[in-house]
C-alpha positions as a Python dict, from the first residue, in 0.01 Angstrom:
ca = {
    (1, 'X'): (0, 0, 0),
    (2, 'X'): (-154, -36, -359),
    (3, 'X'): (-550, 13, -396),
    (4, 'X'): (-511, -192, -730),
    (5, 'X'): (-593, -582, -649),
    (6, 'X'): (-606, -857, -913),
    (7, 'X'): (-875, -1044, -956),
    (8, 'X'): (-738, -1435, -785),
    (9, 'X'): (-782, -1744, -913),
    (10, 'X'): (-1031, -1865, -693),
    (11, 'X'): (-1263, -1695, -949),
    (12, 'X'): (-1221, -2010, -1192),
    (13, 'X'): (-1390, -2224, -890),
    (14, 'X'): (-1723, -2016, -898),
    (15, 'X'): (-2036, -2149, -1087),
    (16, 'X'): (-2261, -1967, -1301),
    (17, 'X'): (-2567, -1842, -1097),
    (18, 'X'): (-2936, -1830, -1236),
    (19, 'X'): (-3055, -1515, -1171),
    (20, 'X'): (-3392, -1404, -1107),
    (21, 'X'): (-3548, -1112, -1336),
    (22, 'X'): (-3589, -805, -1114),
    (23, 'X'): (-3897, -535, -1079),
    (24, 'X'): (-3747, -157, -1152),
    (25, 'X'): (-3757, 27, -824),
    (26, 'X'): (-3934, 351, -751),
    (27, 'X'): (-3734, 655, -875),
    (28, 'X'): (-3447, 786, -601),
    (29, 'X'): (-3616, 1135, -500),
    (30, 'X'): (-3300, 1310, -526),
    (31, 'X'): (-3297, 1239, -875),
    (32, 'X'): (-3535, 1535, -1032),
    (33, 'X'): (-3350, 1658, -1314),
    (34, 'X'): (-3077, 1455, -1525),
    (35, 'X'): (-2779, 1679, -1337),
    (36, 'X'): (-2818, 1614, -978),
    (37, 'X'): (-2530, 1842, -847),
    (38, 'X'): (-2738, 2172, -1058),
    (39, 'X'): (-2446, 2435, -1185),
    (40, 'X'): (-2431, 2787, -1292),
    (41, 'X'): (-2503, 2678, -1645),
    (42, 'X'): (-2768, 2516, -1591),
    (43, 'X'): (-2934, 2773, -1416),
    (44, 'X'): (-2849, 3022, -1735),
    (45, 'X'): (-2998, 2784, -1968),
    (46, 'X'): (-3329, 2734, -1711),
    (47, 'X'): (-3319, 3171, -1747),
    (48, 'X'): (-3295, 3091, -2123),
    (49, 'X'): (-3590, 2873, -2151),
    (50, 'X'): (-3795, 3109, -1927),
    (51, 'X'): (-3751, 3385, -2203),
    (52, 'X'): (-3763, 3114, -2525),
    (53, 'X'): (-4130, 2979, -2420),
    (54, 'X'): (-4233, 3348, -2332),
    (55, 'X'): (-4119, 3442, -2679),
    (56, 'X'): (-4297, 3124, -2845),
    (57, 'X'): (-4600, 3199, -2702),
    (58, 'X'): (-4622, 3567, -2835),
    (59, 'X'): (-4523, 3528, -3197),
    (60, 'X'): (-4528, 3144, -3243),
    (61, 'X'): (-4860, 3063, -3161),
    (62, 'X'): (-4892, 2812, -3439),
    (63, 'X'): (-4566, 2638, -3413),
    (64, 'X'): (-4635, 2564, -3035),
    (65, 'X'): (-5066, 2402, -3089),
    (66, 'X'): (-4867, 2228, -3397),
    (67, 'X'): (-4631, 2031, -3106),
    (68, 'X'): (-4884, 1995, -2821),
    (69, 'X'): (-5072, 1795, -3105),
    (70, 'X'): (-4779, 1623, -3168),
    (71, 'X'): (-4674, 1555, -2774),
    (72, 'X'): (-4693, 1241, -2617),
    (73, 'X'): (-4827, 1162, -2315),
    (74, 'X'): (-5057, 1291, -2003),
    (75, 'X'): (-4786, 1436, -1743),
    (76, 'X'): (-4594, 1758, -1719),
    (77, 'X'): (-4277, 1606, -1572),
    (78, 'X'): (-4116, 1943, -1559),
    (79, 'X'): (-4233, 2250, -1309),
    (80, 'X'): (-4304, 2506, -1612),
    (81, 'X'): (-4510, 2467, -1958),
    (82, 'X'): (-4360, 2212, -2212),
    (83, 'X'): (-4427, 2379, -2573),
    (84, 'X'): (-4154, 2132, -2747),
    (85, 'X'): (-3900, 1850, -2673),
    (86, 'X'): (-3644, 2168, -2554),
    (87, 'X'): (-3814, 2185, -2218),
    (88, 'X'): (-3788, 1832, -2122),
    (89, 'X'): (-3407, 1854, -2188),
    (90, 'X'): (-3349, 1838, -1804),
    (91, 'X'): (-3632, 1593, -1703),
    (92, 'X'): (-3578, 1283, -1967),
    (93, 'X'): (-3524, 1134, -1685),
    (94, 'X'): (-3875, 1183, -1511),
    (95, 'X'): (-4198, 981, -1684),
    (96, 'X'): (-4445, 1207, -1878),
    (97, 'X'): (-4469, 1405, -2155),
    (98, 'X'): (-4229, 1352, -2432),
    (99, 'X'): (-4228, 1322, -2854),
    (100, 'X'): (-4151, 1050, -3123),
    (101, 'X'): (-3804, 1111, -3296),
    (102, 'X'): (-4011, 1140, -3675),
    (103, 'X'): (-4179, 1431, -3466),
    (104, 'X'): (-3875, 1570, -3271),
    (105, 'X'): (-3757, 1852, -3504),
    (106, 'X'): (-3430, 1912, -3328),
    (107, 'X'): (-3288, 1528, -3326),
    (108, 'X'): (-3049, 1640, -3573),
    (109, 'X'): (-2856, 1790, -3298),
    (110, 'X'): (-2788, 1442, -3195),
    (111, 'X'): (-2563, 1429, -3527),
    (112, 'X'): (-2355, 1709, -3375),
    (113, 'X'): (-1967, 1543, -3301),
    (114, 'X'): (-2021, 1719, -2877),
    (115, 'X'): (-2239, 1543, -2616),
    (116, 'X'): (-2567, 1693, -2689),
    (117, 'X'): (-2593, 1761, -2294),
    (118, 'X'): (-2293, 1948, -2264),
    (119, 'X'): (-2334, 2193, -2528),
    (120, 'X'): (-2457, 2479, -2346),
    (121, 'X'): (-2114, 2458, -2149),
    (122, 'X'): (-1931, 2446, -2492),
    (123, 'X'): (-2067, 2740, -2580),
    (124, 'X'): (-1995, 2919, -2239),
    (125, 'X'): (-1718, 2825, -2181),
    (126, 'X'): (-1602, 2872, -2569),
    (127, 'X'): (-1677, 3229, -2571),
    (128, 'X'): (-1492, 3299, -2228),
    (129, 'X'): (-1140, 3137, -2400),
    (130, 'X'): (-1180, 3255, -2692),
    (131, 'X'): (-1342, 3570, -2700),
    (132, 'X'): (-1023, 3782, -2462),
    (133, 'X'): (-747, 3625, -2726),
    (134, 'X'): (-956, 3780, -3035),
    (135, 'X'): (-1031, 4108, -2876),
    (136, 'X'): (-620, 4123, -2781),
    (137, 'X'): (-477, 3973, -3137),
    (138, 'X'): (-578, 4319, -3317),
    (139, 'X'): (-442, 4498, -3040),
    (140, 'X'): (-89, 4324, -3006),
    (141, 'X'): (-55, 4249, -3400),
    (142, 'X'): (225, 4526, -3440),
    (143, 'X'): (262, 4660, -3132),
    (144, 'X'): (614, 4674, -2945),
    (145, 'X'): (809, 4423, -2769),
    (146, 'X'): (734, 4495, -2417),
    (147, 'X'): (622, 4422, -2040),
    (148, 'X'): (262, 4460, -2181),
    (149, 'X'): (290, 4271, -2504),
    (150, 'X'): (451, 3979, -2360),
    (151, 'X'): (176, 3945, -2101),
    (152, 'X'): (-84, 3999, -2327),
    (153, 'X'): (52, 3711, -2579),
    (154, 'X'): (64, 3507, -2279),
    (155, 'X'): (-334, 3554, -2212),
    (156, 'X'): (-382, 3497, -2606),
    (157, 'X'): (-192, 3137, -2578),
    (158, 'X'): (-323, 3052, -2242),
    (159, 'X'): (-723, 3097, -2362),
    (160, 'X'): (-657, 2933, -2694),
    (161, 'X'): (-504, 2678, -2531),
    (162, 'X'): (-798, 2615, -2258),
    (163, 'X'): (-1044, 2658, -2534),
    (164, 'X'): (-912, 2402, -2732),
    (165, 'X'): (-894, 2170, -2470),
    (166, 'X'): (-1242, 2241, -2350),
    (167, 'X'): (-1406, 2191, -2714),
    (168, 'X'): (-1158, 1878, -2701),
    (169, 'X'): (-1328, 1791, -2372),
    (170, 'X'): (-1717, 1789, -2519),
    (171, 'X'): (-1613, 1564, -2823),
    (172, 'X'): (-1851, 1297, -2866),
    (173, 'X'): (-1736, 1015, -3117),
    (174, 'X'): (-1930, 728, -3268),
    (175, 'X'): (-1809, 381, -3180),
    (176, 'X'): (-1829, 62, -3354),
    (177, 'X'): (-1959, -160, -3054),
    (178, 'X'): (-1849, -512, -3041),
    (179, 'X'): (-2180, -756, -3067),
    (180, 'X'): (-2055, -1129, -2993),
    (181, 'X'): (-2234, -1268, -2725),
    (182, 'X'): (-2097, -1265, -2400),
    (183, 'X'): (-1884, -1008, -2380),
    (184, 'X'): (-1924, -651, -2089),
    (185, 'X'): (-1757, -365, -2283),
    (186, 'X'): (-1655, -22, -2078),
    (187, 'X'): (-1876, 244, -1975),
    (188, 'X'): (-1609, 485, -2024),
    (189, 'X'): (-1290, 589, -2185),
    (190, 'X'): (-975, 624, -1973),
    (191, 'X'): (-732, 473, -1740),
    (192, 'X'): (-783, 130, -1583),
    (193, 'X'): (-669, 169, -1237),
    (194, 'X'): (-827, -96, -1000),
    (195, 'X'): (-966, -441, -1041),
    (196, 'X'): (-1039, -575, -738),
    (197, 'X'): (-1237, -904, -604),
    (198, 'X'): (-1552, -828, -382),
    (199, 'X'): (-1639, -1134, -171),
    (200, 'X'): (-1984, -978, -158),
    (201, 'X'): (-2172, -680, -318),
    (202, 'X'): (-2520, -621, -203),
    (203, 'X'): (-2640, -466, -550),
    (204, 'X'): (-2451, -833, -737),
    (205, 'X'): (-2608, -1032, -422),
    (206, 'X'): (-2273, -1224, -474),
    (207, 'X'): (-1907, -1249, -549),
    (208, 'X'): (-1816, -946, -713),
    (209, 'X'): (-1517, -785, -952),
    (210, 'X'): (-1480, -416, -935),
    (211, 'X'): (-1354, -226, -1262),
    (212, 'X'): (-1250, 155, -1182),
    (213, 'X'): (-1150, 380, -1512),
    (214, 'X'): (-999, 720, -1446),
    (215, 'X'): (-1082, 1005, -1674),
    (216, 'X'): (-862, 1248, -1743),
    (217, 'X'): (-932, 1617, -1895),
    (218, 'X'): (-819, 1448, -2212),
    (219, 'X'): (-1062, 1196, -2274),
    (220, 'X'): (-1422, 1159, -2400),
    (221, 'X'): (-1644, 1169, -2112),
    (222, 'X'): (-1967, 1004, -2225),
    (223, 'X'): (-2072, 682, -2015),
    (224, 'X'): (-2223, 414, -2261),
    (225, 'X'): (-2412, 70, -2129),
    (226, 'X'): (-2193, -220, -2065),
    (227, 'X'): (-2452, -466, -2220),
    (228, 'X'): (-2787, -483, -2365),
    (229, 'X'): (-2934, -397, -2061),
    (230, 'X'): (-3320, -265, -1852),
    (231, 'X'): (-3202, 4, -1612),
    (232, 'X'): (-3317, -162, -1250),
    (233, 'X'): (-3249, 144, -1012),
    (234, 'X'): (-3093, 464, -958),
    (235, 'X'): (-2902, 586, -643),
    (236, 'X'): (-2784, 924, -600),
    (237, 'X'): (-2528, 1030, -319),
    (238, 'X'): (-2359, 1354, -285),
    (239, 'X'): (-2039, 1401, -144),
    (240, 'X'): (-1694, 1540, -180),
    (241, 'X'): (-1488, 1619, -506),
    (242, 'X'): (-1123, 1479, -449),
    (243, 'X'): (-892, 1414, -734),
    (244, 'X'): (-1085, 1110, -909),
    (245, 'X'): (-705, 901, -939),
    (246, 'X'): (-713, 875, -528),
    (247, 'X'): (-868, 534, -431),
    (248, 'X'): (-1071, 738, -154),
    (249, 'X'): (-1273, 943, -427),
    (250, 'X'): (-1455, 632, -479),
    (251, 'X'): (-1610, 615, -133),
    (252, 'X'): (-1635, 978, -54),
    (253, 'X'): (-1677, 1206, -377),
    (254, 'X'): (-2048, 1273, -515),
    (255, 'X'): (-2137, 974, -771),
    (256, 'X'): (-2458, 786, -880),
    (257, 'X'): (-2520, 436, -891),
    (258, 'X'): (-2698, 283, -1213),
    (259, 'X'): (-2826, -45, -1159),
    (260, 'X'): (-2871, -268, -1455),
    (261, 'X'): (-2999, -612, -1533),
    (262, 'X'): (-2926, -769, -1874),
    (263, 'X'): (-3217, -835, -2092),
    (264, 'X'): (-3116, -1218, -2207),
    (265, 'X'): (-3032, -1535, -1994),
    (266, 'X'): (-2853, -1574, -1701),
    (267, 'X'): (-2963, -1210, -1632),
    (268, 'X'): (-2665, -1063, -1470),
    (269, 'X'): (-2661, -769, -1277),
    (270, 'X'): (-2425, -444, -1286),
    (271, 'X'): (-2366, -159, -1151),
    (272, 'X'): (-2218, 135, -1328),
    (273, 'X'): (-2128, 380, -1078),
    (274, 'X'): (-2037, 751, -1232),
    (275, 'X'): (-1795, 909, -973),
    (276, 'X'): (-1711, 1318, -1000),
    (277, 'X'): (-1364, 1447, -950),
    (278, 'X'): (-1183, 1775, -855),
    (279, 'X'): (-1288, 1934, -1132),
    (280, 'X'): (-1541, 1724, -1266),
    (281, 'X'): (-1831, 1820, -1061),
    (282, 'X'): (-2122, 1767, -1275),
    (283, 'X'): (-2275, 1389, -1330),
    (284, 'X'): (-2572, 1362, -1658),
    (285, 'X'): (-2781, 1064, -1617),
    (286, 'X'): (-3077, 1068, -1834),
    (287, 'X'): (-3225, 698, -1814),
    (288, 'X'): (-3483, 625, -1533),
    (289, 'X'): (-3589, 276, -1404),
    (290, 'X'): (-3744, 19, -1693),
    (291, 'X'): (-3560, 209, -1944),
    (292, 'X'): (-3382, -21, -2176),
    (293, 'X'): (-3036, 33, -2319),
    (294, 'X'): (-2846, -136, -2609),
    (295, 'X'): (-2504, -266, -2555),
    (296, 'X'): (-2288, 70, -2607),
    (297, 'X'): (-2568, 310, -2591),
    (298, 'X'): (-2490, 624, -2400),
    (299, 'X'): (-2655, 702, -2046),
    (300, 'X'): (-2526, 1016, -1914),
    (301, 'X'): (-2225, 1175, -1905),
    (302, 'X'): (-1938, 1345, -1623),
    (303, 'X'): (-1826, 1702, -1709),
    (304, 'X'): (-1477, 1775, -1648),
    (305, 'X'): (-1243, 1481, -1532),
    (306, 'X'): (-1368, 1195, -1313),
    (307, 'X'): (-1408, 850, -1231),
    (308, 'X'): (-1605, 568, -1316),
    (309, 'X'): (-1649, 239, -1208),
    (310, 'X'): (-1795, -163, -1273),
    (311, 'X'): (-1925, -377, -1070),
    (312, 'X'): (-2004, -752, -1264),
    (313, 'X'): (-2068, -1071, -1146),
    (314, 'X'): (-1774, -1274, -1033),
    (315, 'X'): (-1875, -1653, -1208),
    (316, 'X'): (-1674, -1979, -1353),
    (317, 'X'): (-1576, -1920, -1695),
    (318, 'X'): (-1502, -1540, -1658),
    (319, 'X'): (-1252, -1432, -1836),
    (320, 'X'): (-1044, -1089, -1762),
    (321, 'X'): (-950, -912, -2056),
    (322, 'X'): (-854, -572, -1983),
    (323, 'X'): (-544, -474, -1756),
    (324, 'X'): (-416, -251, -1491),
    (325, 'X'): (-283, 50, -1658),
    (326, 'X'): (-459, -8, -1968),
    (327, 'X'): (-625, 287, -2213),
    (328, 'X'): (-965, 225, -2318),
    (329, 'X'): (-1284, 333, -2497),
    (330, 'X'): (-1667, 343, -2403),
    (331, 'X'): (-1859, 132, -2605),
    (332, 'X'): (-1579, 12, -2808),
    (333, 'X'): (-1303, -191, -2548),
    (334, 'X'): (-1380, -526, -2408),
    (335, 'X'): (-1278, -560, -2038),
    (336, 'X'): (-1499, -911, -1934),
    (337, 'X'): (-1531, -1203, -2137),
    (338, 'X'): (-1824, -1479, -2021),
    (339, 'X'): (-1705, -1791, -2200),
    (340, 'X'): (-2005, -1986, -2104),
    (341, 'X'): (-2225, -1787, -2356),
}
């Protein structure tokens, strides 16, 4: 039997709440650096910054007062020295210490076309596709037609191949983001594969539609804000990583749950719920509760294939506009409609 469930009509016979404006809640504990599920990588570039600060406090003594001068706030957030916005790469999403962009000297990164967060694994991963095929090239160039040869053009193709998909993977576009009142747009690219009516969601406190996207290897993976939005609460579960198409993955892979609460009248609720897969196994989530977020803005990100998934008030007046099977983009597609705005 299908997992996939239209939305009935007995939506059209549901008023439009009032809802109350919400306090953010405390901080899930779990939650103490922006990648939850850690990672090899992660751990290299922790190793990394070990050696950077070490290196900046020897023969860049003047560079690092220059920042602390510079630094906001009266917390260390992180569990070593902060000496510039580099160490608080992991903990943006903790409170304390941090810098104003016109004092940030490495924002320009953030005009680099890969997810900022995900560059370390570019890199990585880059160098261990590419790096065998260029060592091999000079070494089958000209060399006979054999057992060997064959095999060896076969590794050439296959790590070319992976490390064009994998610089493919860490692509992060701009979008134009649609601004007419009223309107949810998707928190990720992909595959709709599941709207389904929720008679009652505890996070909604109401009628509910759920919206699942499945990401493939193929598309962009950065999660953007539905609407213009104050982030309410965070919950973090870990858990399995099936393949993210199965219906199950929802329920029992690793995800974390991003309560939201838009900024203007009625106030809705949402949840944006980022889901790993069977080879996605990393969630990003910078944002913390009370952060606000623009309509489009990006959140976080999943590394590697996954799932994610929107739950929205279910009111009179909603409108449907995305599809079952339907390809869309963060930030850019318009799956809900409110025509009483």
């Amino acid at each position: 039997m299908s997992d996939i469930q239209p939305v009935p009509e007995s939506s059209k016979s549901l008023s439009t709440p009032s809802y109350p404006l919400l306090d953010p809640e405390p901080m899930d504990p779990q939650l103490t650096t922006i990648q939850p599920g850690g990672g090899v990588v992660i751990k290299m570039e922790m190793l990394w910054g070990k050696f950077r600060r070490t290196w900046l406090k020897l023969f860049r003594g003047g560079y690092v007062r220059r920042m602390q001068e510079l630094r906001k706030g009266s917390v260390n957030p992180c569990p070593h020295d902060v000496l510039d916005p580099r160490d608080l790469k992991f903990y943006q999403n903790q409170e304390g210490y941090y810098w104003e962009k016109k004092d940030d000297p490495f924002t320009g990164r953030d005009k680099i076309p890969f997810a900022r967060v995900g560059l370390a694994e570019l890199l990585v991963f880059s160098l261990l596709c590419f790096v065998p095929p260029l060592i091999l090239l000079p070494i089958l160039i000209g060399a006979p037609i054999n057992v060997w040869s064959v095999l060896g053009w076969m590794v050439v193709a296959a790590g070319l191949i992976k490390g064009i998909l994998i610089v493919w993977f860490f692509r992060d576009p701009e979008r134009n983001v649609p601004t007419d009142p009223g309107l949810v747009i998707s928190p990720a690219d992909g595959k709709v594969v599941l709207i389904e009516e929720i008679e009652h969601d505890e996070h909604i406190g109401g009628p509910a539609v759920l919206i699942g996207v499945f990401l493939s290897i193929f598309n962009v993976h950065m999660n953007r804000s539905p609407i213009e939005a104050r982030v309410i609460g965070l919950k973090y579960r870990p858990g399995k990583y099936l393949n993210a198409i199965r219906p199950e993955s929802a329920r029992e892979n690793e995800q974390l749950a991003v309560k939201i609460q838009e900024i203007s009248a009625p106030h809705r609720c949402m949840v944006v719920r980022q889901i790993t897969g069977a080879i996605a196994r990393r969630i990003v989530c910078w944002v913390k509760p009370g952060d606000l977020l623009n309509r489009g803005e990006r959140f976080g990100m999943i590394k590697l294939g996954s799932r994610t998934e929107l739950v929205l008030p279910r009111e009179e007046g909603m409108e449907i506009v995305t599809k079952l099977g339907e390809n869309i983009k963060a930030g850019k597609s318009i799956l809900i409609r409110y025509k009483s705005e």
